[in-house]
C-alpha positions in Angstrom: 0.0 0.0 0.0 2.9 2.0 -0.1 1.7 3.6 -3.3 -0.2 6.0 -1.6 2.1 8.6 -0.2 -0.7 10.1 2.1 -1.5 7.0 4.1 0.3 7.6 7.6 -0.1 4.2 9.4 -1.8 4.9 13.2 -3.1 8.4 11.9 -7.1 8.8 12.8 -9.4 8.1 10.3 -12.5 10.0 9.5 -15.9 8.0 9.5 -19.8 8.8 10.8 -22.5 6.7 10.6 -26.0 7.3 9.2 -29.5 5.9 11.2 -32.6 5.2 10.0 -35.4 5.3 11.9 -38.8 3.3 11.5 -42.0 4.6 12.7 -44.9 3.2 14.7 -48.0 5.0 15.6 -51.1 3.9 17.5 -54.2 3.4 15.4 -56.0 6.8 14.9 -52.9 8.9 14.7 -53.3 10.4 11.2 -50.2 13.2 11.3 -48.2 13.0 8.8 -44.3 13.1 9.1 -42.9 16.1 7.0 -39.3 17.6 7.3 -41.2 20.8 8.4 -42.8 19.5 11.1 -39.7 17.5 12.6 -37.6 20.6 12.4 -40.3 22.3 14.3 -39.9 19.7 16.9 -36.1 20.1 17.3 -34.6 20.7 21.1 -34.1 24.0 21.5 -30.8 25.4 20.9 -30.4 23.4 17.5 -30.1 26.3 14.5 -30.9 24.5 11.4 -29.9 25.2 7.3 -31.7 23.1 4.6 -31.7 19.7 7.0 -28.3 20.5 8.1 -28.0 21.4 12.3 -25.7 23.5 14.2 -24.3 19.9 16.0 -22.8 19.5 12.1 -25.2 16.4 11.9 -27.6 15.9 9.2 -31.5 15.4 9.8 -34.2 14.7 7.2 -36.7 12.7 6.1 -35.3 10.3 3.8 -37.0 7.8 1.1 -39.9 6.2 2.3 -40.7 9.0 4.7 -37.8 7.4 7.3 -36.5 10.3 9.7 -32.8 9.9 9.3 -30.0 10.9 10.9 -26.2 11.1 9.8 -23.7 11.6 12.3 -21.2 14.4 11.8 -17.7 13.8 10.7 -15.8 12.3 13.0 -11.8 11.0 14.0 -12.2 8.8 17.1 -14.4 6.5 18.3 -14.6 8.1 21.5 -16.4 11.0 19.8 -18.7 9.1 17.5 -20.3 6.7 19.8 -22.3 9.4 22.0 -22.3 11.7 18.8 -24.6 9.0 17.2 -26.6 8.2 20.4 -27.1 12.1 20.8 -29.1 11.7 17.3 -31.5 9.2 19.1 -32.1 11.5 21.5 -32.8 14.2 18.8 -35.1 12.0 17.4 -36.6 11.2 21.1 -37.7 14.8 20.8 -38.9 14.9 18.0 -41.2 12.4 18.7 -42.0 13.2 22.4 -43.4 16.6 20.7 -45.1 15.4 17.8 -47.4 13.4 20.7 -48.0 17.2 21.6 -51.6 17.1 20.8 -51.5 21.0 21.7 -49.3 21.8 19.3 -50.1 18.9 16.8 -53.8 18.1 17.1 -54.0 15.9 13.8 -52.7 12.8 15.8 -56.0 12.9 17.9 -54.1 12.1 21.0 -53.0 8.6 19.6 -48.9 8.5 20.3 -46.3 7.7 17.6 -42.5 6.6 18.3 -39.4 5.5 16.6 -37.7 2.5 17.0 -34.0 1.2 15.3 -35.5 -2.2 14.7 -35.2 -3.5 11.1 -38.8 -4.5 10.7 -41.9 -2.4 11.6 -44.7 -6.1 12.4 -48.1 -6.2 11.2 -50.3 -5.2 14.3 -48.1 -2.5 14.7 -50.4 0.4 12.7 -47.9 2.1 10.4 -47.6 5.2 7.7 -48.2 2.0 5.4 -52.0 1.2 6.3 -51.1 -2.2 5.0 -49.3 -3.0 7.3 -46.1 -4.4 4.9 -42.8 -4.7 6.9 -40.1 -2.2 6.0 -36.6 -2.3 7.0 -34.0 0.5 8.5 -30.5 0.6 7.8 -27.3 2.1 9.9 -25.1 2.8 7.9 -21.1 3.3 8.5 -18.8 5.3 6.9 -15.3 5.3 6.6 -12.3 7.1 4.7 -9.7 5.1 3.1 -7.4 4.9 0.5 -7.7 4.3 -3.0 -6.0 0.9 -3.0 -8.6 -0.3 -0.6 -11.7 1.9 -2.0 -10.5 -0.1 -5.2 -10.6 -3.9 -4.2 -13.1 -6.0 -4.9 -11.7 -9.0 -3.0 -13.7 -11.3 -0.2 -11.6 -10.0 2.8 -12.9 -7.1 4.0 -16.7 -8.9 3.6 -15.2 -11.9 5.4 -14.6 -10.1 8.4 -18.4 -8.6 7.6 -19.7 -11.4 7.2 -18.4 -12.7 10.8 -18.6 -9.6 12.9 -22.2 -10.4 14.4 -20.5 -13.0 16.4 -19.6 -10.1 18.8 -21.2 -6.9 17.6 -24.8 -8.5 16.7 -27.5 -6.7 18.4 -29.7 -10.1 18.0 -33.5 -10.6 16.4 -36.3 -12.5 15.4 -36.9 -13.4 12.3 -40.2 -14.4 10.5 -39.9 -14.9 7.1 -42.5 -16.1 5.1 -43.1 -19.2 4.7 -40.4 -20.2 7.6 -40.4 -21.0 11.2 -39.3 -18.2 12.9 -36.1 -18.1 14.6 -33.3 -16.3 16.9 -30.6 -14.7 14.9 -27.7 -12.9 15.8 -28.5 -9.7 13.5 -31.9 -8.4 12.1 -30.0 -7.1 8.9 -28.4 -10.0 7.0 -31.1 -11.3 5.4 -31.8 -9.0 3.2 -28.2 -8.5 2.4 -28.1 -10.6 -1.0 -24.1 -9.4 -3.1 -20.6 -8.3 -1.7 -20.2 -5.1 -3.5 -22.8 -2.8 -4.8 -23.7 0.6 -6.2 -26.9 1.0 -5.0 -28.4 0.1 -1.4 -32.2 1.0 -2.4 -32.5 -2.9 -4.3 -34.5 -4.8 -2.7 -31.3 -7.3 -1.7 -28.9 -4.9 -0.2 -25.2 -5.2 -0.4 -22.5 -5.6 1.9 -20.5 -2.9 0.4 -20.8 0.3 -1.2 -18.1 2.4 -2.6 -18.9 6.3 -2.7 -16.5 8.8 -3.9 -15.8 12.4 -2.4 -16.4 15.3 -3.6 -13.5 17.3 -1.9 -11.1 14.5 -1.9 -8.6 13.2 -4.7 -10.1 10.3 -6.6 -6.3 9.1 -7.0 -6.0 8.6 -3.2 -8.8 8.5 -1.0 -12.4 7.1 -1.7 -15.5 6.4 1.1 -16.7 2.8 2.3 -19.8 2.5 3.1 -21.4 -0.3 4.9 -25.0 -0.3 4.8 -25.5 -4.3 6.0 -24.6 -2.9 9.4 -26.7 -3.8 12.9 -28.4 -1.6 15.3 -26.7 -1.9 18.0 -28.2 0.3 21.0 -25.3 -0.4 23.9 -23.1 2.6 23.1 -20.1 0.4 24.0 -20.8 -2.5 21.7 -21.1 0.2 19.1 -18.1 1.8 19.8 -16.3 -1.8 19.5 -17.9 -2.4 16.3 -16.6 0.8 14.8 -12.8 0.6 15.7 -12.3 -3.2 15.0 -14.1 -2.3 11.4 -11.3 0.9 11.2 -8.7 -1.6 12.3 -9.3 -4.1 9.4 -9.5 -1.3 7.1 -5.9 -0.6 8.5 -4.8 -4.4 7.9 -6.0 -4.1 4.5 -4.4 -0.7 3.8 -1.2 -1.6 4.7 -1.4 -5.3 3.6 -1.5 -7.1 6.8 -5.5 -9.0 6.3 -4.1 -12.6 7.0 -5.1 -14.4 3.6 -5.5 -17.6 5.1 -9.0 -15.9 6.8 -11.2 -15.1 3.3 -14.5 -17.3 2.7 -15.1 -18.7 -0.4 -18.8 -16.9 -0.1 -19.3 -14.6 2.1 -22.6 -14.0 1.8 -23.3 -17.9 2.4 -20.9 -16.7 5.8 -22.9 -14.8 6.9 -26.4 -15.9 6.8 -24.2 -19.0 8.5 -23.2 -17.3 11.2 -26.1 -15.0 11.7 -28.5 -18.1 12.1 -26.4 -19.9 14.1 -26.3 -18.7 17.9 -24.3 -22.0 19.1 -21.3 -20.9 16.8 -20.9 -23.7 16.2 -21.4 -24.0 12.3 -18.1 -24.0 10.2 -17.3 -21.6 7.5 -15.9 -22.5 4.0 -12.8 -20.4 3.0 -11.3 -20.1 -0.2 -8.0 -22.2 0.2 -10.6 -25.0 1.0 -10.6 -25.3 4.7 -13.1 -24.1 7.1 -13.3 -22.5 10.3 -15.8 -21.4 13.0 -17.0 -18.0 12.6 -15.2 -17.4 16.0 -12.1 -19.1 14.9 -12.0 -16.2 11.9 -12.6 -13.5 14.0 -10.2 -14.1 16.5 -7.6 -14.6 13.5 -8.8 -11.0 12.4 -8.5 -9.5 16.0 -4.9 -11.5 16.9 -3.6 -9.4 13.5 -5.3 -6.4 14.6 -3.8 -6.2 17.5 -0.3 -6.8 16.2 -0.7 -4.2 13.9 -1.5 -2.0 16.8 1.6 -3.0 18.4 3.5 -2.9 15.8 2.8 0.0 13.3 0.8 2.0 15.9 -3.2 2.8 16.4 -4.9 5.6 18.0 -5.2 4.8 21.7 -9.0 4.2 21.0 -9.0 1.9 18.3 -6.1 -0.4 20.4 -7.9 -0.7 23.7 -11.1 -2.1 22.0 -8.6 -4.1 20.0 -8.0 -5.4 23.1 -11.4 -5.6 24.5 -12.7 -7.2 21.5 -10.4 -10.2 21.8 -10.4 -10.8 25.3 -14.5 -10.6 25.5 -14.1 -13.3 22.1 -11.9 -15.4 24.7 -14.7 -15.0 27.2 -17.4 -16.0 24.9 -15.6 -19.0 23.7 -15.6 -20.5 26.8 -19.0 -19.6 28.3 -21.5 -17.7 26.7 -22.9 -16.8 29.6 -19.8 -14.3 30.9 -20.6 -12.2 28.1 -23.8 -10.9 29.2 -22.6 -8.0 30.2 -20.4 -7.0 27.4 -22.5 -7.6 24.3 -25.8 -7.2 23.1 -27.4 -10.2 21.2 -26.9 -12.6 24.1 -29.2 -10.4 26.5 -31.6 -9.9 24.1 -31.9 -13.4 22.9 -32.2 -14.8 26.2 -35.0 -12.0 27.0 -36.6 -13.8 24.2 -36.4 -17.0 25.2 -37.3 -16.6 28.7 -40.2 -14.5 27.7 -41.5 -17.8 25.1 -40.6 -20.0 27.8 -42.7 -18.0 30.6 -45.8 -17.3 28.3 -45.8 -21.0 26.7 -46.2 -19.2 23.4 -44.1 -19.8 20.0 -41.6 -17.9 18.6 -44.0 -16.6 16.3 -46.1 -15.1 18.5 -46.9 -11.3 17.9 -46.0 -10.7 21.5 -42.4 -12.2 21.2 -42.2 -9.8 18.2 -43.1 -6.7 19.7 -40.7 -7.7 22.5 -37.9 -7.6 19.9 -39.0 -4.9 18.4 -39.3 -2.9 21.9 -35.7 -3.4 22.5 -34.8 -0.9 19.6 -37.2 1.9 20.8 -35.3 4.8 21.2 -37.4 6.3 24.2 -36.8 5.7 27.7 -39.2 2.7 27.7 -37.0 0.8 25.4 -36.2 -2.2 26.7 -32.3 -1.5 25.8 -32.6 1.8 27.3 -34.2 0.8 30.3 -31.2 -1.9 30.9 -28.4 1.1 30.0 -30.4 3.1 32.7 -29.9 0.7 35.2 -26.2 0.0 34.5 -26.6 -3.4 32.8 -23.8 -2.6 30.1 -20.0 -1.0 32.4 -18.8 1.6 30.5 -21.1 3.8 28.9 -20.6 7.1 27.5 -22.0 9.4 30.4 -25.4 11.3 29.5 -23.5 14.6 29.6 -21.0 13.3 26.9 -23.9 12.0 24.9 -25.8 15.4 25.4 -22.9 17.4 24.4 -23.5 16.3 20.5 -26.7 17.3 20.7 -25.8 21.0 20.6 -22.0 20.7 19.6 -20.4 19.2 16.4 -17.3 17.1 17.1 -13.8 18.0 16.8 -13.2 17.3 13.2 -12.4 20.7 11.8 -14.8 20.6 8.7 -17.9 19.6 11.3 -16.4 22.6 13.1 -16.9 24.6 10.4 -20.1 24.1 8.7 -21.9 23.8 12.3 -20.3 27.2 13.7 -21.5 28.5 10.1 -25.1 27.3 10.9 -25.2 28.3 14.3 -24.6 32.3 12.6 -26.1 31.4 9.3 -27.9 34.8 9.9 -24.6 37.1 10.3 -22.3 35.7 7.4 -25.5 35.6 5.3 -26.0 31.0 5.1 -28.1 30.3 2.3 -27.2 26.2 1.9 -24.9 24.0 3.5 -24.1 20.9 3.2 -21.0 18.2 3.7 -19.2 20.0 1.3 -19.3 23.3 1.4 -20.9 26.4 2.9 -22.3 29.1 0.4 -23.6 32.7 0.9 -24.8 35.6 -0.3 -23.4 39.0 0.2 -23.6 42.3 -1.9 -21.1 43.0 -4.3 -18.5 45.4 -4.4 -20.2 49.5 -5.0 -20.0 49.7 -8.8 -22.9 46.7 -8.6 -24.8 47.8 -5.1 -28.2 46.3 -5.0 -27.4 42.7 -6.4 -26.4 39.9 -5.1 -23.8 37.0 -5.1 -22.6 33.8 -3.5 -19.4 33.0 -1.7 -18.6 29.1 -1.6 -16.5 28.1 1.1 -14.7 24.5 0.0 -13.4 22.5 2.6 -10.0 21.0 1.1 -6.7 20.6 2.1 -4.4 18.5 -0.2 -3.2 16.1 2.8 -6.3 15.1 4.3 -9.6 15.7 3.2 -11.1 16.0 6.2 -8.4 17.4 8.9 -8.0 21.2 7.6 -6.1 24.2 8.6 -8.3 26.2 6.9 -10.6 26.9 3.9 -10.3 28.0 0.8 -13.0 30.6 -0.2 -14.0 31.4 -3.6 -14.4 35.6 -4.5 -14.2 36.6 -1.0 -13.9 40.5 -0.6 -12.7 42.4 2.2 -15.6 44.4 2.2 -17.4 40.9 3.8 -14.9 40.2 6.1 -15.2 43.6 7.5 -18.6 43.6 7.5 -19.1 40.3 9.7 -16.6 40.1 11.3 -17.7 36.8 12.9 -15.9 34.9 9.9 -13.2 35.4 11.2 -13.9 33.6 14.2 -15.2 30.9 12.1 -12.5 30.3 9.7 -10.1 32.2 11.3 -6.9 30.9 8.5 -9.9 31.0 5.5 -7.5 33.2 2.8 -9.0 35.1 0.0 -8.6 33.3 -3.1 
C-alpha cells in the first residue's frame, strides 16, 4: 500500500455513521411526518440550514418517509459513539413533541414513536395502512485509500460477514413461509451481493463504494457499509466501529491474513447469523473451514499486532484489546458475556419470555418484545437496561448530550456547524457536507445585487483534517462587515 504517499499508518481516520429510523404510531394517529414539522420539533438550541444542524449532523426525512440521521464527521471513536446516540435522543424529541396534541392536534391524542429495529410487524399500525414490513439501515462510513476503495476481494466482507458474532444486536426473524427463529443480527437477510452501487435494491449489499467530492479520486475514496446492525449499547457500538477501522488498516497496509477469506461470504454470513451455538463452520477459499469465532479471532490476533506494531490511536487499540479478550470470554462460556455484548441479552430475554408465556416464537408478543428493545425512548427495553447499568462503561449522559448541541472536533464539522449556528450574520443560504455558500452584496459599482461565496473544505493532505478553507471571490468588504468569519474560519484566505 505504499503507493499511496498520504496514508500515515496509526493516523485517525474520519468516518460517521447514518440511522434510520422506523415509525410506529397507534391506530387513529393520522399526522403526517414532514421535514417541516420534525424541524419544528427540534430541542431547543439546534439552528438549522436546509436539514443540516448547528451539531454539524444531518437530519431529514429520507425515502420512504424514514426520519434519518447522519452523524457528523468524526476521528475517534470516542467522539462518535455518543455523537450517534445524541441523534436518538434528537429524534426522542422529535417524537416526544409530535405526541403534543397541543401543538399537533392531527394525531387525535394517539402516540407515535421511533424505534432502530429493522422490521416495523403487522399489528403494529404504520404510515403504510397495509401494514407491509419495512426495514432500516445504519449505515457506517469510513475514509480510506484508493488501493482499498478499489478492491473488490472477499476480505474485507469476510470479516463482515463474521462480525455479528460479537457486535450483533440479536432478532427474530419471521420470514414467510419459515419458522421463525433467533438470529444474531436483524440485517443480514436482506443482504443478498458483496459489492454494490446501489443500497435502495431490494437485496442490499455488503459494500458500497462512494466517492468524495473534496477528496482526490487518485488517493482517497469512502466505504460504506449499509449491511450494518443496530446496535443500542453505546459500548458494543463503539467496538464495532474501531475493529471495522482496524481491518481497514490491515488491509491498507497489507496485513489481512489471507488464510481468513471465505469462499462466499454471503453464504458466511447468513451462516453465522443463524447460528447462535457458533458452532457452524465456514468455508474459506484455500478449501478449509473454520468457525466463525475461529475467523474473528484470526482478524483481531492481526489487529492487534498491527496496533503494536505500526501503531493505532489509543481508542482503536484498547477495544482491539477488548474485543479479543471478550471473544476469549465467549468461547468458553456464553454466559460471561452478558454484560459486554448485546445479542446474548436480548436473545435470552426472548427465550425466557417464550418459555414463561408457553407461546411460539412466532407469537406477535415475542415480536413486539424484539422490536421494543430498539425503541429509542426511555421505555426501550435497551434503554431501560443502560439506565440501570446493565452494560459497564457507557458514554456518560453529559457526553452523549454534548452532541446534541456541539459538532465534534473534526475541523470541517467545526466549520459548517459554527457556520449554521450564525447562518444569519455571514448571510447562510445552503450548506451541506461539502461546502458552505452565501450571499453577500457586491462590491459598490454593482450595489443592490447579489452573489454567493462558496466556502470548500479542502486541504491537499487530508480531506477532512484542515487548517483552513479556501474561499472562492471573498472581498474584504465581507470580512469587515461580519466580522464573525473570522472567528469561524479564522486561517480562510481570500482566493
Amino acid at each position: 500500500m505504499s503507493s499511496n504517499e498520504l496514508y500515515v499508518p496509526g493516523a485517525p481516520r474520519p468516518k460517521g455513521i447514518e440511522q434510520e429510523y422506523n415509525v410506529w404510531r397507534q391506530t387513529g394517529n393520522d399526522l403526517r411526518l414532514s421535514a417541516a414539522r420534525m424541524i419544528l420539533s427540534l430541542p431547543d438550541g439546534i439552528e438549522t440550514q436546509n436539514g443540516f444542524l448547528s451539531n454539524a449532523a444531518r437530519f431529514y426525512l429520507d425515502v420512504g418517509e424514514h426520519p434519518e440521521y447522519a452523524t457528523p464527521e468524526c476521528e475517534s471513536v470516542d467522539e462518535l459513539v455518543p455523537a450517534h446516540f445524541a441523534g436518538d435522543r434528537i429524534m426522542d424529541h422529535v417524537f416526544t413533541a409530535l405526541n403534543d396534541s397541543a401543538r399537533f392536534p392531527y394525531n387525535n391524542g394517539r402516540k407515535m414513536g421511533a424505534h432502530k429495529s429493522n422490521y416495523i410487524r403487522g399489528k403494529v399500525s404504520h404510515d403504510n395502512p397495509s401494514g407491509a414490513s419495512q426495514t432500516c439501515g445504519t449505515h457506517e462510513n469510513y475514509l480510506t485509500t484508493n488501493d482499498v476503495w478499489e478492491l473488490r476481494d472477499n476480505r474485507l466482507p469476510t470479516f463482515l460477514s463474521v462480525k455479528a458474532v460479537l457486535f450483533g444486536s440479536g432478532g427474530l426473524i419471521k420470514e414467510k413461509g419459515k419458522r421463525a427463529h433467533l438470529t444474531l443480527c436483524q440485517k443480514y437477510f436482506d443482504v443478498g451481493e458483496v459489492y454494490g452501487s446501489s443500497r435502495t435494491n431490494k437485496l442490499k449489499p455488503l459494500i458500497l463504494n462512494r466517492r468524495e467530492p473534496l477528496a482526490d479520486e487518485g488517493k482517497w475514496g469512502r466505504v460504506q457499509i449499509p449491511s450494518a446492525g443496530r446496535n443500542m449499547v453505546p459500548s458494543v457500538l463503539g467496538l464495532r466501529v474501531a475493529i471495522t477501522d482496524l481491518v481497514l488498516s490491515l488491509l491498507e497496509t497489507d496485513k489481512y491474513p489471507d488464510r481468513l477469506v471465505a469462499r462466499d461470504p454471503i453464504e458466511a454470513l447468513h451462516l453465522t447469523c443463524e447460528d447462535p451455538s457458533l458452532k457452524t463452520k465456514i468455508d474459506l477459499a484455500n478449501g478449509g473451514s473454520l468457525t466463525s469465532l475461529d475467523i474473528l479471532r484470526g482478524i483481531l490476533e492481526a489487529g492487534l499486532s498491527y496496533c503494536e506494531t505500526e501503531g493505532a490511536p489509543d481508542d482503536i487499540h484498547t477495544r482491539a484489546k477488548q474485543a479479543l479478550a471478550i471473544l476469549e470470554k465467549l468461547t468458553q462460556d456464553p454466559d460471561s458475556v452478558m454484560q459486554d455484548l448485546e445479542w446474548p441479552v436480548k436473545l435470552h430475554m426472548l427465550r425466557s419470555a417464550v418459555s414463561k408465556r408457553g407461546t411460539p416464537l412466532s407469537n406477535e408478543k415475542i415480536a413486539m418484545l424484539d422490536m421494543n428493545w430498539h425503541d429509542i425512548s426511555a421505555n426501550g427495553t435497551a434503554n431501560i437496561l443502560l439506565a440501570k447499568k446493565w452494560w459497564p462503561g457507557q458514554p456518560s449522559n453529559e457526553d452523549i448530550d454534548y452532541y446534541i448541541l456541539n459538532p465534534s472536533s473534526d475541523l470541517r464539522a467545526i466549520q459548517r456547524g459554527l457556520a449554521i449556528k450564525h447562518r444569519s450574520a455571514i448571510g447562510l443560504e445552503v450548506a451541506n457536507w461539502n461546502a458552505l455558500k452565501m450571499s453577500h452584496p457586491k462590491e459598490e459599482t454593482e450595489a443592490g445585487k447579489d452573489s454567493e461565496v462558496e466556502f470548500h473544505a479542502i486541504n491537499p493532505n487530508n480531506v477532512f483534517r484542515m487548517h483552513g478553507v479556501l474561499v472562492d471571490q471573498l472581498s474584504k468588504s465581507l470580512l469587515e462587515k461580519v466580522s464573525i468569519l473570522e472567528e469561524l474560519f479564522g486561517q480562510a484566505e481570500a482566493a
